[in-house]
C-alpha positions as a printed Julia matrix, in Angstrom:
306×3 Matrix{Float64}:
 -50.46    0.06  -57.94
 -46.88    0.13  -59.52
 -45.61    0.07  -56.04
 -47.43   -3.15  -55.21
 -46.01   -4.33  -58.74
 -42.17   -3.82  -57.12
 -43.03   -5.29  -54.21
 -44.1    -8.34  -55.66
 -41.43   -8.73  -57.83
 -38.58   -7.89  -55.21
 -40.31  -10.91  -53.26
 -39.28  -12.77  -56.38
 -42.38  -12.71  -58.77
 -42.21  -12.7   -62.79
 -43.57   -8.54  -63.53
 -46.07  -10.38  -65.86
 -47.1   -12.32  -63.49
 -47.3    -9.79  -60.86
 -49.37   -7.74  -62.97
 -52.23  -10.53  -63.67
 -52.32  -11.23  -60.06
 -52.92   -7.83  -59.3
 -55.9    -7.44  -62.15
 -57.34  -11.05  -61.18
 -57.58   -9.36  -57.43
 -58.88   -5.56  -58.41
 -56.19   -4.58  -57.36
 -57.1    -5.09  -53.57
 -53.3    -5.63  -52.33
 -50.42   -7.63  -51.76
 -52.4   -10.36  -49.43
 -55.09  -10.38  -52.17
 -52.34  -11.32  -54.95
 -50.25  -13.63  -52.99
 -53.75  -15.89  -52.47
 -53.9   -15.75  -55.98
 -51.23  -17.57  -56.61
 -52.93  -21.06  -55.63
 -55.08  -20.09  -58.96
 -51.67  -20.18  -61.62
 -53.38  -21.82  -64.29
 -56.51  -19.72  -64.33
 -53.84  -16.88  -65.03
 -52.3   -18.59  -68.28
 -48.65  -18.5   -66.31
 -46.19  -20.69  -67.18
 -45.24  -21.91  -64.03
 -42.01  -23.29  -64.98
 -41.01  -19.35  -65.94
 -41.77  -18.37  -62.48
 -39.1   -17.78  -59.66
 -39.93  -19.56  -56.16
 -42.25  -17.26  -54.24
 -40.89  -16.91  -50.25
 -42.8   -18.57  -47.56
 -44.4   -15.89  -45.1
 -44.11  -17.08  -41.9
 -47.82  -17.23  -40.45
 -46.72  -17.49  -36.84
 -44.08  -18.43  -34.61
 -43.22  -20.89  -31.93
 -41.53  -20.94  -28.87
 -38.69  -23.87  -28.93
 -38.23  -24.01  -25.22
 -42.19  -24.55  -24.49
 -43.78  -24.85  -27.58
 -46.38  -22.51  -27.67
 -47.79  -20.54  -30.63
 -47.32  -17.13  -31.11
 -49.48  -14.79  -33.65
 -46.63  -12.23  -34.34
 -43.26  -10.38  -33.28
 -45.11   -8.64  -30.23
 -46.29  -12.22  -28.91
 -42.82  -12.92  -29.51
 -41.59  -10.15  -27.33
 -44.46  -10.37  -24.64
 -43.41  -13.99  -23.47
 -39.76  -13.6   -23.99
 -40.54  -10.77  -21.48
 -42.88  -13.19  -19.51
 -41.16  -16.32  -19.7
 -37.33  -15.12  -20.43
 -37.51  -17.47  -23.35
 -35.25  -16.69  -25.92
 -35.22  -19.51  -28.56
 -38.29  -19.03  -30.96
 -38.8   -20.39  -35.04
 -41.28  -19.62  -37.67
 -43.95  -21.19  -39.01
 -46.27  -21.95  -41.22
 -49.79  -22.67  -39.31
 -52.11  -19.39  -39.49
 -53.86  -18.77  -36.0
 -56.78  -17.14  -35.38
 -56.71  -13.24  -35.63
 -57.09  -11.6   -32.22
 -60.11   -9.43  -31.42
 -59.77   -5.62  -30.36
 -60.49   -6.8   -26.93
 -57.91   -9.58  -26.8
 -55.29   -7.72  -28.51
 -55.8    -5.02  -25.85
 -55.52   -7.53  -23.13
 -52.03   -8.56  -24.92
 -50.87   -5.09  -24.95
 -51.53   -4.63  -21.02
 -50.07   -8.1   -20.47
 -47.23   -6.79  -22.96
 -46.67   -3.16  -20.95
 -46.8    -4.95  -17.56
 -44.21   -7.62  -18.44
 -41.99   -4.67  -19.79
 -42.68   -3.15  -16.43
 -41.76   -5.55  -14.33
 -38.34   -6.41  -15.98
 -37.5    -2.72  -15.46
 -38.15   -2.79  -12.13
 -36.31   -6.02  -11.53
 -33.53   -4.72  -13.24
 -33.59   -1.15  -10.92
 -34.03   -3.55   -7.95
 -30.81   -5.73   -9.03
 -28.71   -2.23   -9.85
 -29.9    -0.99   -6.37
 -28.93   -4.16   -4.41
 -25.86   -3.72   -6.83
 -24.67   -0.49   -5.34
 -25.96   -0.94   -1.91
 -23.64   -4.19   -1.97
 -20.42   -2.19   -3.23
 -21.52    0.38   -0.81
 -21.1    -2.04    2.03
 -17.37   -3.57    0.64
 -16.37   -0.2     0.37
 -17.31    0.48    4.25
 -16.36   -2.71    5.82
 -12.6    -2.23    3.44
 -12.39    1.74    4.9
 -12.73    0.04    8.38
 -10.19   -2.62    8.01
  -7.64    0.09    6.72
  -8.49    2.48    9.64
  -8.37   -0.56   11.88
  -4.94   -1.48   10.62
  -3.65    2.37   10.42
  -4.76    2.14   14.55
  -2.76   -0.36   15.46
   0.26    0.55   13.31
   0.16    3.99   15.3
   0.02    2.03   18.7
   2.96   -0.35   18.05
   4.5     2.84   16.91
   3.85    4.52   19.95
   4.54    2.01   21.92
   7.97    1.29   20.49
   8.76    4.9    21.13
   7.86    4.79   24.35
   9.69    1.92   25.36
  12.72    3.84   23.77
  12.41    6.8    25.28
  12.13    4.76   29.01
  15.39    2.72   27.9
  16.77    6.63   26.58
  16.17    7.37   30.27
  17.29    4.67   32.15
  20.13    4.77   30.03
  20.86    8.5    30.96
  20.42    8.18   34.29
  22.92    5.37   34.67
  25.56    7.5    32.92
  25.12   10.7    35.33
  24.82    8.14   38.54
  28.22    6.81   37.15
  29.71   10.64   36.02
  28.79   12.13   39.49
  30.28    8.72   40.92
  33.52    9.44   38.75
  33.89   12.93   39.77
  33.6    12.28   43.66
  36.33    9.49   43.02
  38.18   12.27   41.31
  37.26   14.8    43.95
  38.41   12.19   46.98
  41.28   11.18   45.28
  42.22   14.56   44.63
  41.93   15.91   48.11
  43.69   13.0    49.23
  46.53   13.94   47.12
  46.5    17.62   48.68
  46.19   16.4    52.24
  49.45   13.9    51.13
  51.36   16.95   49.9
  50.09   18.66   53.39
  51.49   16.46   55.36
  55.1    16.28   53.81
  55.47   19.79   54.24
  54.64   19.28   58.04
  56.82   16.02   58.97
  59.04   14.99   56.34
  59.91   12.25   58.25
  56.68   10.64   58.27
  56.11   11.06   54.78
  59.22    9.62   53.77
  57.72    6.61   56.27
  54.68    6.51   54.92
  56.04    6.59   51.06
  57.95    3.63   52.31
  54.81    1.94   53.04
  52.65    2.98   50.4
  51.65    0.63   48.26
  53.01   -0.2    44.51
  51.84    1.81   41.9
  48.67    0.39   39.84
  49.93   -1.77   36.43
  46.83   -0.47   35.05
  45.05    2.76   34.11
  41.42    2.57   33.09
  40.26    5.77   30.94
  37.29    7.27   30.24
  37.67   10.1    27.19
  34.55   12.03   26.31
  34.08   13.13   22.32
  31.64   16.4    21.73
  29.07   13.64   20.46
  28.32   10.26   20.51
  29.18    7.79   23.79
  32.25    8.29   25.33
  35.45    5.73   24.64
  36.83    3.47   27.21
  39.73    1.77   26.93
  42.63    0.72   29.66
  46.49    1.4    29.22
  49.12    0.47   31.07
  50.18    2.76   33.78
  53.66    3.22   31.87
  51.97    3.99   28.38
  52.59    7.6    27.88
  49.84    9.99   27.15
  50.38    9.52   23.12
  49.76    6.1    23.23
  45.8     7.71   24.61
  45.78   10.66   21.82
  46.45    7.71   19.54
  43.76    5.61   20.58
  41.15    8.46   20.34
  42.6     9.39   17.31
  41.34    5.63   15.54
  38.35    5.63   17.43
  37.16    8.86   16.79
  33.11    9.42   16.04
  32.07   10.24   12.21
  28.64   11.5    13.53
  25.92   11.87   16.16
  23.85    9.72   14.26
  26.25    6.96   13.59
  27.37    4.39   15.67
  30.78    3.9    13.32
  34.0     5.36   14.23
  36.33    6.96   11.98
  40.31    7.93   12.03
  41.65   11.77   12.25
  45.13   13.03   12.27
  46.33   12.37   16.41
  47.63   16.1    15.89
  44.24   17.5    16.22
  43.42   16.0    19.15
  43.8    18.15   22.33
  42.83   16.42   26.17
  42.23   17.72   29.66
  40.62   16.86   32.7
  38.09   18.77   34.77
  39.02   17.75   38.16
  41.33   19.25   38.67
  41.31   21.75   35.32
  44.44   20.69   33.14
  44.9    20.85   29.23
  47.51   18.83   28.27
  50.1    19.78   26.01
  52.39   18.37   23.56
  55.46   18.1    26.61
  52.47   15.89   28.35
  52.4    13.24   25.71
  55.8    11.71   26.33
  54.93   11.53   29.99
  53.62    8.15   31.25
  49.45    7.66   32.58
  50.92    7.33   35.97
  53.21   10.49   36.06
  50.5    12.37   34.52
  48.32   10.96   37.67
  45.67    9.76   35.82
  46.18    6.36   37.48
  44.18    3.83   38.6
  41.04    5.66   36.93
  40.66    9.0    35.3
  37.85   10.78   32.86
  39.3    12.65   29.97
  37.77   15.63   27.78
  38.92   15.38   24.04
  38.65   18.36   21.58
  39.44   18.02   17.73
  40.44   20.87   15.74
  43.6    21.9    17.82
  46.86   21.08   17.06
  49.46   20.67   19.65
C-alpha cells in the first residue's frame, strides 16, 4: 500500500491526496486511484494545492499510416511489418484485446520478427557471395596480367638472345675471316722472302714494281672483356701512338658499356698470327715496319709493364 503511495506521488500527486484516493478505491491499485481523480471534490482536495497529474498515453499511432496501436508490442509488430518508424502517443483508449486476438498478435508478432531475420541472413549471404565473386574475378585479372608480363618477358629475352647470336656469329664469321687474311698475307710474305733468297734479281724487279705502301692501317685490338676497339692509324704512327689509344679507351667492366683511362705503361700487345709480344723497342717503330699494315688484329693485356 505505501508502495502504491510513492508511486503516486513520484507521478506528481500531493501524499494527502494520494492517500484518499487510495482509501476512496479500497485500496484496489494505481488504475483504481488515478480514475478517482475525476471525483476531486468528493475527496475534500483543494485542487489548486495539487501538482499536474501526467497524461498516460492510452495508445499510439502510426504517423506514416495512421493506424492505432494498443501498446509498445503493436508498436513493434508493424514497425516489423510495415518498416514504419515514426509513431506518437495518444490519448484515445481502444478496446482491450481478447486471449485469442492477443495470441493471434503474438504469432503475427514472432513471424514478422522471423522474417526480418531471414531477410537480413539472405542480404548478408548475397553480401558475401557478392565479395566472393570481386575477389575471384580481381585474382583473375592479376593472374591474367602476371601472364602476360611473363610472356613479354620471355619474349624480350628471346629476341635478345637471337640478336646475342646473330651478333656472335657475325663476329667469329669476321675473326676466322681476319685470321685467313692474316694467314694469306702471312704466307705471302714467306713465299716473298723465298723467292729473294732464290733470284735476287727478280726480287729486286719485283720490289721495283710493287706497289706503294698503304697510308693507312686499320686495327683491331681485343681487351679480356667487353667488344674489341677499332680504330685506324696512319701507317707511319708508331706503335705508341696504338698503346696510347687503348690506353684512353680502355673497358671499366664487362657490364658497362663506358670506357675508362689506365696508365699506357701497363698495357702489353701481340698478335697471334704470327705469335709476337711486342716490347717497349717496338713502340717507337712505325704500324708499317711493325707489318701490321693495311689490316691487323691485336691482343692487349693490362697489368704488365714494359
Amino acid at each position: 500500500m505505501d508502495k502504491d503511495v510513492d508511486t503516486l506521488v513520484q507521478m506528481g500527486w500531493e501524499k494527502e491526496y494520494a492517500e484518499k484516493a487510495l482509501s476512496e478505491t479500497n485500496h484496489q491499485g494505481l488504475e483504481a486511484a488515478i480514475n478517482c481523480s475525476t471525483r476531486v471534490d468528493d475527496l475534500g482536495i483543494d485542487i489548486s494545492t495539487m501538482k499536474t497529474l501526467p497524461q498516460v498515453p492510452q495508445s499510439f499511432v502510426c504517423e506514416e499510416c495512421g493506424r492505432p496501436l494498443r501498446s509498445n508490442d503493436d508498436v513493434e509488430l508493424h514497425s516489423a511489418r510495415t518498416g514504419h518508424i515514426n509513431f506518437k502517443e495518444s490519448a484515445d483508449k481502444l478496446k482491450p484485446l481478447t486471449d485469442e486476438e492477443k495470441q493471434v498478435q503474438m504469432r503475427r508478432l514472432e513471424e514478422a520478427i522471423v522474417r526480418r531475420k531471414m531477410k537480413r541472413e539472405e542480404e548478408e549471404r548475397q553480401k558475401c557471395l557478392q565479395d566472393e565473386k570481386n575477389r575471384r574475378l580481381q585474382g583473375k585479372a592479376s593472374q591474367s596480367a602476371k601472364a602476360m608480363f611473363r610472356e613479354k618477358m620471355m619474349r624480350r629475352e628471346a629476341e635478345q638472345l637471337k640478336r646475342d647470336r646473330a651478333e656472335d656469329k657475325a663476329y667469329r664469321e669476321k675473326l676466322l675471316a681476319e685470321i685467313e687474311a692474316e694467314k694469306a698475307e702471312r704466307i705471302a710474305k714467306q713465299k716473298g722472302v723465298h723467292s729473294k733468297e732464290i733470284a735476287p734479281a727478280a726480287a729486286s724487279q719485283s720490289e721495283a714494281k710493287s706497289p706503294t705502301s698503304p697510308a693507312e692501317c686499320r686495327l683491331q685490338i681485343r681487351t679480356p672483356f667487353g667488344q674489341p676497339l677499332r680504330g685506324t692509324f696512319k701507317s707511319s704512327e708508331n706503335l705508341g701512338a696504338v698503346v696510347l689509344y687503348v690506353s684512353q679507351n680502355w673497358p671499366m667492366h664487362p657490364d658497362s658499356a663506358t670506357r675508362t683511362t689506365i696508365n699506357s705503361r701497363e698495357i702489353t700487345l701481340q698478335t697471334t698470327f704470327p705469335n709476337r709480344k711486342f716490347d717497349e723497342e717496338d713502340l717507337s717503330k712505325t704500324l708499317n715496319e711493325l707489318g701490321l699494315c693495311p689490316t691487323a688484329v691485336l691482343m692487349a693485356r693490362r697489368n704488365a709493364t714494359f
